[in-house]
C-alpha positions in Angstrom: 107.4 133.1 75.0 110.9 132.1 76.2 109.0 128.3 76.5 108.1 128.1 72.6 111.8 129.7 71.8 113.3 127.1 74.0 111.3 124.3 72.4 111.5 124.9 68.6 115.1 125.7 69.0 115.6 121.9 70.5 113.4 120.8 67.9 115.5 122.2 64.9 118.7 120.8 66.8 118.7 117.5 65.0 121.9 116.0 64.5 124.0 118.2 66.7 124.7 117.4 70.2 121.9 119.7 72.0 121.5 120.7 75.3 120.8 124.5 76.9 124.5 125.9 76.4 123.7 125.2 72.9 120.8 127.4 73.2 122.7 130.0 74.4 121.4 130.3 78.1 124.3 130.5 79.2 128.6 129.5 79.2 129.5 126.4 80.9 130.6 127.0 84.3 133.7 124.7 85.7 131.5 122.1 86.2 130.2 121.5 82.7 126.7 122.8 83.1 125.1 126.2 82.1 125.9 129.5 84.0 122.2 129.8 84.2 121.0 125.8 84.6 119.4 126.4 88.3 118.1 130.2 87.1 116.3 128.7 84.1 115.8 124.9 84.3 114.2 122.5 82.1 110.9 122.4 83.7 109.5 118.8 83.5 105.6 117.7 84.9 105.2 113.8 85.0 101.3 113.7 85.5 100.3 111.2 87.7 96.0 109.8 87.6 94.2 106.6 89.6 95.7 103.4 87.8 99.2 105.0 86.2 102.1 102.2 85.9 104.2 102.4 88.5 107.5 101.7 86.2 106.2 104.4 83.7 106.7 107.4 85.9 109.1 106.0 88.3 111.6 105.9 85.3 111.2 109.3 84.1 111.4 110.5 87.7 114.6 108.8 88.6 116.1 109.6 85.1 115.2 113.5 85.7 116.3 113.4 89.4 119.4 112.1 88.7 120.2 114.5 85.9 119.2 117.3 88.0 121.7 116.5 90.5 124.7 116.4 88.1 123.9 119.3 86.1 123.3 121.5 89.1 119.7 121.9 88.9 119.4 122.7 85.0 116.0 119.9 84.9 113.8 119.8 87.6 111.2 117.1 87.7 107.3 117.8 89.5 104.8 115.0 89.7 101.4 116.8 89.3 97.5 115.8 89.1 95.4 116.5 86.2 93.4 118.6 88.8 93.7 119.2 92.5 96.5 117.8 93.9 95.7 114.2 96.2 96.5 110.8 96.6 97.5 108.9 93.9 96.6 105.0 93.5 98.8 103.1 90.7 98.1 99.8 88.9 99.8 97.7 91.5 98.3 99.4 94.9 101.1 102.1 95.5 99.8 105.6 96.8 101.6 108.2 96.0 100.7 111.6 97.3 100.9 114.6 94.8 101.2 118.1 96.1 100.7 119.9 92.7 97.9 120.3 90.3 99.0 120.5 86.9 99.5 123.6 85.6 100.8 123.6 81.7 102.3 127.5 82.0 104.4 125.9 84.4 106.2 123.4 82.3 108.0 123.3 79.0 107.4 119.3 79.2 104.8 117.1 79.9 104.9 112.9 80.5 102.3 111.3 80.2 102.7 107.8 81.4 100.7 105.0 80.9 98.5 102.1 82.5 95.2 100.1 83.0 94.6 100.4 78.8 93.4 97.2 78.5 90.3 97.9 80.5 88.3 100.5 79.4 85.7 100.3 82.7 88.8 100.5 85.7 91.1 103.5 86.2 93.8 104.4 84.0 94.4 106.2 80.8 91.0 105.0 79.8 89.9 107.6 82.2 91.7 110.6 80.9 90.5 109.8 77.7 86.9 110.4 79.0 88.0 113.7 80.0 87.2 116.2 77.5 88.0 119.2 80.0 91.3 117.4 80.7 91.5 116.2 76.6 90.9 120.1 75.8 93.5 121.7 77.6 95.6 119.0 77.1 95.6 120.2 73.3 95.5 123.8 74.7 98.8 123.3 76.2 102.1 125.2 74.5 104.2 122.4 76.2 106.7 119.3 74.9 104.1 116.2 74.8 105.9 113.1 75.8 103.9 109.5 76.1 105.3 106.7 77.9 104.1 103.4 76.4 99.8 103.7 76.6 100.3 107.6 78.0 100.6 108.3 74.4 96.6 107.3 73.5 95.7 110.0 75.8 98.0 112.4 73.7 96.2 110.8 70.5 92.9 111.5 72.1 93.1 115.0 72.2 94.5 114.8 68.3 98.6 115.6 69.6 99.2 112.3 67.3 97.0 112.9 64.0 99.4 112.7 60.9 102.3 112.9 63.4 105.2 110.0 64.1 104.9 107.9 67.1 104.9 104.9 68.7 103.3 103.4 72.1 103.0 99.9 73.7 103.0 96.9 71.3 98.8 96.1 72.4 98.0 99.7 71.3 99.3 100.5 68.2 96.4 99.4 65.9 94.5 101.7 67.9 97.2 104.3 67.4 97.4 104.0 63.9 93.7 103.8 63.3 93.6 107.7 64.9 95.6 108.8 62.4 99.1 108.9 63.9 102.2 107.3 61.8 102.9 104.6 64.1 106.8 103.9 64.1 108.4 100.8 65.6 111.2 102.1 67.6 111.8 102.5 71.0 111.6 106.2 71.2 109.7 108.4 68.6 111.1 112.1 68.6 109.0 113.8 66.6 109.8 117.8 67.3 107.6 119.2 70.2 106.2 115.4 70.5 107.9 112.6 72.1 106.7 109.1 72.8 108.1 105.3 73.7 107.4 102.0 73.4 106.3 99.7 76.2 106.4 100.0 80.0 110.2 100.3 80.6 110.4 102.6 77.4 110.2 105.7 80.0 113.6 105.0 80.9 115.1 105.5 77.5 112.5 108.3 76.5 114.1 110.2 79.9 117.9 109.6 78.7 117.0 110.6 75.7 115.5 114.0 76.6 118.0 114.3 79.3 121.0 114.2 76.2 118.2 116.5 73.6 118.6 119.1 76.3 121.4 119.0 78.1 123.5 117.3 76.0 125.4 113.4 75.7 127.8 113.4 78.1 125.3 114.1 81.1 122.9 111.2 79.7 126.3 108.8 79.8 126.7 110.1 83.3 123.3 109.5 84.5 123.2 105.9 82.9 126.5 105.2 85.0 124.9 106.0 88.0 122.1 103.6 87.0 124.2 100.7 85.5 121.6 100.9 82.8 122.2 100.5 78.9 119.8 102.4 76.7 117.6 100.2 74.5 116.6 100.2 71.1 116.5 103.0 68.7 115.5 106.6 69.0 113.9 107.4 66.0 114.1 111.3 64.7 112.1 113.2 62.0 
């Protein structure tokens, strides 16, 4: 319950700066972040499958990590398998080992990056779309869905994009649109409880972007300091 609270209060926060103090979790403490940040964090899963893009949940993970740090543990970032937890192997050879399976009660977001979309037979998102267990509770799930770049055709697979706003990589959005999804051309599509960026370096602007949702402006500013990065684009809002 406090998960679905905590979500459609951020969702009706357009225009305002956002960010937990704002929904009343808790006073700032000397240090600018919430009383409660480490007791209740923003509890962010980056799901990780044979044939993810290294850049597309790298970004989101350093983003995350970063905020984490400066805001004294109110977001905490877990990279987690769509099943068991295992080794990883990305588009460009890189193993990763992942030590959690995903669990979707124990999340209020989800990422789902992207990768290998352009060929339907080798790993990828390709293969999560052939899940139906995995497109089933994907639907199932009372989380925030976020899509870096071609993530989000797994999060139009299970029907999270039908008559909804959002974007993906530039190859994938005649597919997008022809599942029903109002396919917007900016960088980063916040669309309520869905979120979803453009190409492969999108997930670094999707991440700032949720980082200053939640937690507010200022800490986004701070973490983009730290990585002598300038957002791109435009974050589009419904």
């Amino acid at each position: 319950m406090r998960r679905r609270v905590f979500l459609r209060a951020s969702a009706l926060s357009a225009g305002t700066a956002t960010g937990l103090g704002a929904l009343a979790v808790g006073a700032p403490t000397a240090a600018g972040a919430p009383a409660e940040a480490s007791a209740h964090p923003l509890r962010v899963q980056v799901l990780m499958f044979d044939g993810v893009e290294e850049q597309d949940f790298t970004a989101p993970v350093e983003v995350l990590g970063l905020a984490g740090r400066a805001s004294g543990g109110a977001v905490t970032a877990t990279l987690v398998t769509t099943g068991r937890p295992g080794t990883v192997t990305c588009a460009y050879g890189t193993r990763v080992e992942v030590a959690t399976g995903w669990s979707p009660r124990a999340a209020d977001v989800l990422v789902v990056p992207g990768g290998g979309y352009a060929d339907p037979a080798g790993p990828g998102v390709r293969q999560l779309i052939a899940d139906r267990d995995f497109l089933r509770r994907l639907a199932a799930s009372a989380v925030l869905h976020v899509g870096i770049c071609t993530g989000t055709m797994a999060l139009s697979a299970a029907g999270l994009t039908r008559g909804r706003h959002a974007t993906t990589h530039a190859s994938a959005k005649a597919d997008l649109a022809a599942q029903g999804a109002t396919v917007v051309n900016a960088r980063v599509v916040d669309d309520g409880d869905l979120v979803t960026g453009g190409g492969i370096t999108s997930g670094l602007d999707v991440s700032l972007w949720l980082v200053e949702r939640f937690l507010g402006a200022q800490l986004a500013q701070r973490v983009e300091t730290v990585l002598e990065y300038e957002r791109r684009g435009t974050v589009w809002r419904a």
